[in-house]
C-alpha positions in Angstrom: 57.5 12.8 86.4 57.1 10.3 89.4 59.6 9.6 92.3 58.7 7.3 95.1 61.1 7.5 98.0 60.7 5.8 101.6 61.1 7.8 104.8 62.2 5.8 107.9 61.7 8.3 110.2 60.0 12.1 111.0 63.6 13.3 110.6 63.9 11.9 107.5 60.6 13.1 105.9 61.4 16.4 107.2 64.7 16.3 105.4 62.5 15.2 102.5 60.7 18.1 102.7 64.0 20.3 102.5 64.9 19.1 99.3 61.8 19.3 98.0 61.9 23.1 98.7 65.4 23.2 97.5 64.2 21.8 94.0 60.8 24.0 93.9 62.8 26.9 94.4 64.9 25.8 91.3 61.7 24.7 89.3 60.4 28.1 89.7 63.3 29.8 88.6 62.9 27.7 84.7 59.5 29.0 85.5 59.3 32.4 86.0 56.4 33.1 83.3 54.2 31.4 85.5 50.7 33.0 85.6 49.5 31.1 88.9 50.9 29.6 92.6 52.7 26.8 92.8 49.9 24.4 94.5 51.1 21.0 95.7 48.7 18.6 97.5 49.7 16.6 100.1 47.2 13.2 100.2 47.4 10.4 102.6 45.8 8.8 105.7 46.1 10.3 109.5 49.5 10.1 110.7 51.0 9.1 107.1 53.3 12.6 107.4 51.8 15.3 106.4 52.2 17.6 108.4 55.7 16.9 109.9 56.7 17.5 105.9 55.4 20.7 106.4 57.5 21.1 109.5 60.1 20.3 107.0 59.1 22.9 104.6 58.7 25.7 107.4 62.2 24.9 108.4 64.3 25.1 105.3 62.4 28.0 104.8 63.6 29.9 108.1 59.7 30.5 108.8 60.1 31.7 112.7 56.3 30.3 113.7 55.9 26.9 114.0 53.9 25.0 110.9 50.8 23.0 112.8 48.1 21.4 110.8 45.4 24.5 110.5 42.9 21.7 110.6 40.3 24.1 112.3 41.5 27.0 110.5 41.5 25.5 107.3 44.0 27.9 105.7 47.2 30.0 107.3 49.7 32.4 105.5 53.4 32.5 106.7 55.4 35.3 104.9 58.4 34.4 103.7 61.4 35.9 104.5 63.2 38.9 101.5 65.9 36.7 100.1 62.6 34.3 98.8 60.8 36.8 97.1 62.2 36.5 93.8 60.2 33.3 94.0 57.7 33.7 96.0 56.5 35.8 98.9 54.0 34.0 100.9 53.5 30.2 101.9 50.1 28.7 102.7 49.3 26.4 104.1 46.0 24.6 104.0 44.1 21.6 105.9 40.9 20.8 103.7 40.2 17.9 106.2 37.2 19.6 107.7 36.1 20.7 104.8 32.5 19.8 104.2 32.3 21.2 100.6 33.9 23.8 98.0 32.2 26.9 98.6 33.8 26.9 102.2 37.1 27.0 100.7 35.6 29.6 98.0 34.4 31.9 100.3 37.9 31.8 101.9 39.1 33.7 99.0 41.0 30.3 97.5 40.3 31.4 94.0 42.1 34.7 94.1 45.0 33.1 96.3 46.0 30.3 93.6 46.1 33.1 90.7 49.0 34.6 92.4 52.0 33.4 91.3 54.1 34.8 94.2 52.2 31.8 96.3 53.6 28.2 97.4 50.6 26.7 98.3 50.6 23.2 100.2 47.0 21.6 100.8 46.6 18.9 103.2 43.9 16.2 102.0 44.3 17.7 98.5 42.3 15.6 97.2 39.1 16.7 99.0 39.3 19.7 96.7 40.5 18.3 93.6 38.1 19.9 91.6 39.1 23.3 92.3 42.9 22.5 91.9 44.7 23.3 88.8 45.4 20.7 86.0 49.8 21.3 86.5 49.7 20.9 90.4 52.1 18.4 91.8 50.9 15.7 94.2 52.6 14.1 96.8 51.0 10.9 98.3 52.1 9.8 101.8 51.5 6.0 102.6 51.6 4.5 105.9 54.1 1.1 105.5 54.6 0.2 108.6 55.1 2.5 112.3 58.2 3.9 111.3 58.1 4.1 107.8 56.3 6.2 104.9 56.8 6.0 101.5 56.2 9.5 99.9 55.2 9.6 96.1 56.2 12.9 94.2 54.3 13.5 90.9 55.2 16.6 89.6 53.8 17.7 86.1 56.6 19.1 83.5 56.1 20.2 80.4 59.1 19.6 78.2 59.6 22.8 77.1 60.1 23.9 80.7 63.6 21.7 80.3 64.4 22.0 77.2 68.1 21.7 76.5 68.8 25.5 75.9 68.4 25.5 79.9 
């Protein structure tokens, strides 16, 4: 499935953001035999969004520390607060922008993290690491249109027996 949707505004890509979580939260409930994280990749240019849809994210999630871009860090864990953990209990989030190759991420323990289905994992620059992501990760590509707006394209991989019309 693809959506494209234009933000006109930070506001409004963090309010993007909210209903994304709204919907993953859903999509992991028709999910729940799962057997890895929830990865979604977050692709675009400098300043096409990224991260302020990840300030978006940390908000509707009540996370109390700010979401920055762990660009130097590469990778950063927020626990999520109880009334999540039905769906998950830990959020990273990662910044593969520095990354010079895979076995930095590797030795980060990225391999183990992604088999754990209690994870929500959002990667910035995604696709520097495409290799190591799984084949049913969703994508979201941030294009810069003009100062003020973004358009944000959602491509979110269901099988149809995830929906089938039992559910």
């Amino acid at each position: 499935m693809e959506i494209s949707i234009i933000s006109e505004s930070p506001k409004e890509t963090r309010i993007l953001a909210a209903f994304l979580t709204q919907a993953i939260l859903n999509y992991h409930y028709y999910c729940l035999n799962k057997k890895n994280a929830l990865i979604i990749s977050l692709e675009g240019d400098l300043g096409a969004g990224k991260t302020e849809f990840m300030k978006g994210i940390a908000e509707s999630l009540k996370l109390k520390n700010d979401v920055l871009s762990p660009t130097f860090l590469i990778m950063k864990k927020f626990d999520l607060p109880e009334k999540y953990h039905n769906n998950f209990s830990c959020l990273w989030h990662l910044d593969c922008y520095r990354l010079k190759n895979l076995k930095e991420l590797k030795s980060l323990g990225f391999e183990d993290i992604i088999k754990d289905k209690k994870n929500l994992i959002f990667i910035e620059w995604g696709q520097k690491i495409k290799k190591l992501l799984p084949a049913k990760s969703w994508v979201i590509k941030f294009k810069i249109l003009d100062k003020n707006h973004r358009l944000l394209t959602f491509k979110i991989p269901i099988a149809k027996k995830e929906f089938s019309e039992s559910n």
